[in-house]
Structures are given as structure tokens and as C-alpha cells.
C-alpha positions as CSV (number, residue, x, y, z in Angstrom):
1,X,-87.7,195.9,157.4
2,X,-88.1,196.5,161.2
3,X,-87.2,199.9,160.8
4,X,-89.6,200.9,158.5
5,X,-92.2,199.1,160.7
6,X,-91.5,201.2,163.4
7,X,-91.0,204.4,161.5
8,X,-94.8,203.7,160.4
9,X,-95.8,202.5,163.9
10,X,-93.9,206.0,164.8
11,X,-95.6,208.2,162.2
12,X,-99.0,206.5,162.8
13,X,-98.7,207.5,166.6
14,X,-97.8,211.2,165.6
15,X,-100.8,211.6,163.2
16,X,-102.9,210.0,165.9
17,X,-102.0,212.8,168.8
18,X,-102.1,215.9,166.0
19,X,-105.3,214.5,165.2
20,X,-107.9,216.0,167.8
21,X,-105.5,219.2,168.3
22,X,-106.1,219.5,164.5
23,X,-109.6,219.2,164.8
24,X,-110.0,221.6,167.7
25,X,-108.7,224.1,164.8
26,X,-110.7,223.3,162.2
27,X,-113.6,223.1,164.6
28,X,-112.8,227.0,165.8
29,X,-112.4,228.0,162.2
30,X,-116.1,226.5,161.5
31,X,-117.6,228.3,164.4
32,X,-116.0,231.6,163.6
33,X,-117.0,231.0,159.9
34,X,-121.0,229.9,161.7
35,X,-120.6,233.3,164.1
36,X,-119.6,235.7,161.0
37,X,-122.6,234.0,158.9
38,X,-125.1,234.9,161.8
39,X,-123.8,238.5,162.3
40,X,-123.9,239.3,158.8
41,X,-127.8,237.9,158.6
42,X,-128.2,240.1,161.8
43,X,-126.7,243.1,160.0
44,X,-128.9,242.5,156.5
45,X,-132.0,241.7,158.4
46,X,-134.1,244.8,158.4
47,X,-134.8,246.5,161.3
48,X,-138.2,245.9,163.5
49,X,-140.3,249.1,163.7
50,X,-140.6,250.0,167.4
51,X,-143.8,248.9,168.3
52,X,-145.8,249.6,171.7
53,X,-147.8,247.2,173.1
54,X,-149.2,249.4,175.8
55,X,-152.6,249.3,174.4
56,X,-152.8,245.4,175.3
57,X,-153.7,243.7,178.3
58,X,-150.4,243.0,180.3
59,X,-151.0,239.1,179.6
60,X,-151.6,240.0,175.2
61,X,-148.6,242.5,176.0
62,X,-146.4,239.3,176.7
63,X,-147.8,237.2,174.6
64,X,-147.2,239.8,171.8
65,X,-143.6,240.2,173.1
66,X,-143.2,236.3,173.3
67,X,-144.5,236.2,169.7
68,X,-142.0,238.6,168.2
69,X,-139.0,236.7,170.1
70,X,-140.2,233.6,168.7
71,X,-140.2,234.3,165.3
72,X,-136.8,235.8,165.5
73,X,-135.6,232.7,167.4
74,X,-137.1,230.6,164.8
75,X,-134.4,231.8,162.0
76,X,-131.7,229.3,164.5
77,X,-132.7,226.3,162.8
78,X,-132.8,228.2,159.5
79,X,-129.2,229.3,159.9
80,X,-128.1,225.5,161.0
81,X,-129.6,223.4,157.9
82,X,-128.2,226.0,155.4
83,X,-124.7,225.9,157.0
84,X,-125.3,221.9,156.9
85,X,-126.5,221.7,153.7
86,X,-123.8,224.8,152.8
87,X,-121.0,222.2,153.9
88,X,-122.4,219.0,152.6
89,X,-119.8,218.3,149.9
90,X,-119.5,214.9,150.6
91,X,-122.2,212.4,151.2
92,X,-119.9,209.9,152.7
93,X,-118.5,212.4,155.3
94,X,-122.5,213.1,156.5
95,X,-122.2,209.3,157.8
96,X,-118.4,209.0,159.0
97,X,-117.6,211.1,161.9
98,X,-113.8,212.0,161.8
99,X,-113.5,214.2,164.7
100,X,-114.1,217.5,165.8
101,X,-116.0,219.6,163.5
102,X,-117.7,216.1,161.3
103,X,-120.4,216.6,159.5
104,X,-121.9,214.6,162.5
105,X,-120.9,218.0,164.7
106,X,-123.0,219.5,161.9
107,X,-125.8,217.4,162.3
108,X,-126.0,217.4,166.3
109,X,-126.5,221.7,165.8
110,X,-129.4,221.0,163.2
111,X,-131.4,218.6,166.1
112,X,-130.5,221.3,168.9
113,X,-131.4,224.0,166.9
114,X,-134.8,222.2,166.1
115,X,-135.2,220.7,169.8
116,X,-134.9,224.6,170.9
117,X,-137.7,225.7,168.0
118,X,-139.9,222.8,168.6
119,X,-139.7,223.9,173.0
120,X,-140.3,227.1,171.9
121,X,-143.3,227.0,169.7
122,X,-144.8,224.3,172.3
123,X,-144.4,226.9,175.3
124,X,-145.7,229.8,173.0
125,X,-149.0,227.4,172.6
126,X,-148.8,226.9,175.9
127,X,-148.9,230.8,176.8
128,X,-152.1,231.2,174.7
129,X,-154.4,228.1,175.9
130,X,-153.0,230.2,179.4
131,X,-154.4,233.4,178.4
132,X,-157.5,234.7,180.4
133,X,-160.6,233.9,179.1
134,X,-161.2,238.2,178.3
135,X,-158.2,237.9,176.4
136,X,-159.1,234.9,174.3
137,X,-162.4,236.4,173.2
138,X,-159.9,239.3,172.2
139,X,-158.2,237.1,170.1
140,X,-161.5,235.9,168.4
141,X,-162.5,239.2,168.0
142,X,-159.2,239.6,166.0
143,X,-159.6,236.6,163.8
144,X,-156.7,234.8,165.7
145,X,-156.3,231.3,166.2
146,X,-153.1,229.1,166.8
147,X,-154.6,226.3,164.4
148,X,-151.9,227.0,161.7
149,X,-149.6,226.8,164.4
150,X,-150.7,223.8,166.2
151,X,-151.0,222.1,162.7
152,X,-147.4,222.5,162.1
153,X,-146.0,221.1,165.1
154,X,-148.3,218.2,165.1
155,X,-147.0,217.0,161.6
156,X,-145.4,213.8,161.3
157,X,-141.6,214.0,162.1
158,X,-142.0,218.4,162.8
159,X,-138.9,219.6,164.4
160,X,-137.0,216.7,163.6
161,X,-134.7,215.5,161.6
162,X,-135.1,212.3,159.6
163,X,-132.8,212.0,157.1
164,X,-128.3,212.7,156.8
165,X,-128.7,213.7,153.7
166,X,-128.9,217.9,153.9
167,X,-131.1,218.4,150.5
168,X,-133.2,216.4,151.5
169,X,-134.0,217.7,155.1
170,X,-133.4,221.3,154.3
171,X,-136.7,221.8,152.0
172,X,-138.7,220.3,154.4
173,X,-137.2,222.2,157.7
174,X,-137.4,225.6,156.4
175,X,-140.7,225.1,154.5
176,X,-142.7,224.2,158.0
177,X,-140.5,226.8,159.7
178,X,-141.6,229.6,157.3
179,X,-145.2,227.8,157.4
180,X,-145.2,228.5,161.7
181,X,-143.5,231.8,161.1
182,X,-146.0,233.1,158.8
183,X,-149.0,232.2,162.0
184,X,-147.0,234.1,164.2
185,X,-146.8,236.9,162.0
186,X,-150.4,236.9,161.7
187,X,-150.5,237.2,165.5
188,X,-148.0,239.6,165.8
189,X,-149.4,241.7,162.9
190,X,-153.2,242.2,164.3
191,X,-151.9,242.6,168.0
192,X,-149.7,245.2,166.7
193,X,-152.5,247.1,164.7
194,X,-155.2,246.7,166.9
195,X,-156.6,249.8,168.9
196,X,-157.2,250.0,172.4
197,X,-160.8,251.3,171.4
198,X,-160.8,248.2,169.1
199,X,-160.1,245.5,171.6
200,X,-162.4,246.3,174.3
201,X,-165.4,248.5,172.7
């Protein structure tokens, strides 16, 4: 009886040291697998038309510059509830954290990817309340305002998560995403067709 005791005892110790080596595997695999997912979205994602902005002011130039980025930026969270809700086999596993590459590991890329969008949108706000007073009637004068944007952020619970269960968060996430990516399109759009004659006639 003894020796089967410490055979267990023995085996238990064993499993307990291949454990986080075992992890550190299966947490590489999951970030190669999150790395391969990202370049092929780069690869399908269709290429921006080169656009000039040299008929803007240099603080609109920025802005418009800072736009685009932005809404490119904004496909992080996008690509981190998916994977989640991708992986999310299991509800019990969404709760339990097991080691390296959990669900919990999952979980802690969703709120860092929506900390990042959420200090991003707020600086790009930021940027336009910034803007020179010429430039803000420009703005006008295109039918721009950030109150679509604004709106978004200052939802209840925007840019953060509420829930562990991924159905549940992912509708929500990527429907007020696509909601502030559409404003910055706007911007991007009008800044991008507007004419130097057109902005300061």
C-alpha cells in the first residue's frame, strides 16, 4: 500500500513540473495559430488607395493620417473576441484558469485589446477638440462631427468587457466597433475627397 502511495505521490509531482512547460507549448502553438490568423486577414484585407493629403492643412493632414490608423487599429479587438469566441468550446474552461494559454489568457487579450481601442478613440477625440479653430469650421463646412463617435464611447460598459461568456460579448464588441469605425470613415471619406478649392474658397 505504501508503494502505491508514493508511486501516486511520485506521478503527481511529475505531472505537476510537466505542467507549465506543457503550457508554455500549447501557449506558443495558440499565438502562432493568433499570428497566422492576423496575417492571413492582412493578406485578404483589400488594399488602401494611396491617398494624398497634401491639400489639407498640416493639423487636418494628421488628423486625416491619425484617422486612417485608427480605423485599421480598431480591427485588434475584432481579431481578439473572434479568436475568443473561436476557442470557447467549453463554458467551464472560460471560468477555470489551468495555466498558460486558459481561456483566462484569452480573456486578458480581449480587455487589452479594447483598453488600447478605447485609448485610441479617446486620444483621436482628443486631436479634434485640438484642432485650430480654421480647421474646425473646415470640418463644419464638410458636414463632420465626432458625435457618432463620442456617442459610442460614452455608452454604458463601451470598451469593456462585461461578461466570460464569448457569444455574448462578441455581438456587442464588434457591433459598437463597426458603429465607431463607420464615423471615422465618414471623416476619412470627406477629408479625402475634399478639394483644396473646396476647403478654403
Amino acid at each position: 500500500m505504501l508503494v502505491v502511495v508514493v508511486y501516486c505521490v511520485f506521478l503527481l509531482m511529475i505531472g505537476v513540473s510537466l505542467r507549465r512547460p506543457l503550457g508554455a507549448l500549447r501557449e506558443g502553438q495558440r499565438q502562432r495559430a493568433n499570428l497566422e490568423r492576423e496575417l492571413r486577414a492582412l493578406a485578404e484585407a483589400p488594399e488602401l488607395p494611396a491617398v494624398t493629403s497634401a491639400h489639407l492643412s498640416p493639423a487636418l493632414a494628421r488628423l486625416f493620417d491619425e484617422t486612417r490608423l485608427l480605423r485599421t487599429s480598431l480591427e485588434e479587438p475584432l481579431q481578439a473576441v473572434r479568436a475568443w469566441q473561436a476557442a470557447d468550446r467549453n463554458p467551464w474552461l472560460a471560468r477555470v484558469d489551468v495555466g498558460d494559454g486558459s481561456d483566462l489568457d484569452r480573456l486578458e487579450e480581449v480587455d487589452v485589446a479594447l483598453v488600447n481601442a478605447r485609448r485610441g478613440v479617446w486620444d483621436w477625440l482628443g486631436m479634434v477638440d485640438d484642432l485650430p479653430e480654421a480647421d474646425r469650421e473646415t470640418l463644419a463646412g464638410l458636414g463632420l462631427s465626432v458625435g457618432a463617435v463620442r456617442a459610442a464611447l460614452e455608452e454604458r460598459d463601451a470598451f469593456r468587457r462585461t461578461s466570460v461568456e464569448a457569444r455574448k460579448e462578441s455581438a456587442r464588441i464588434e457591433r459598437l466597433v463597426m458603429h465607431v469605425r463607420a464615423g471615422l470613415e465618414r471623416f476619412e471619406g470627406a477629408l479625402s475627397r475634399a478639394t483644396r478649392a473646396g476647403l478654403y474658397r
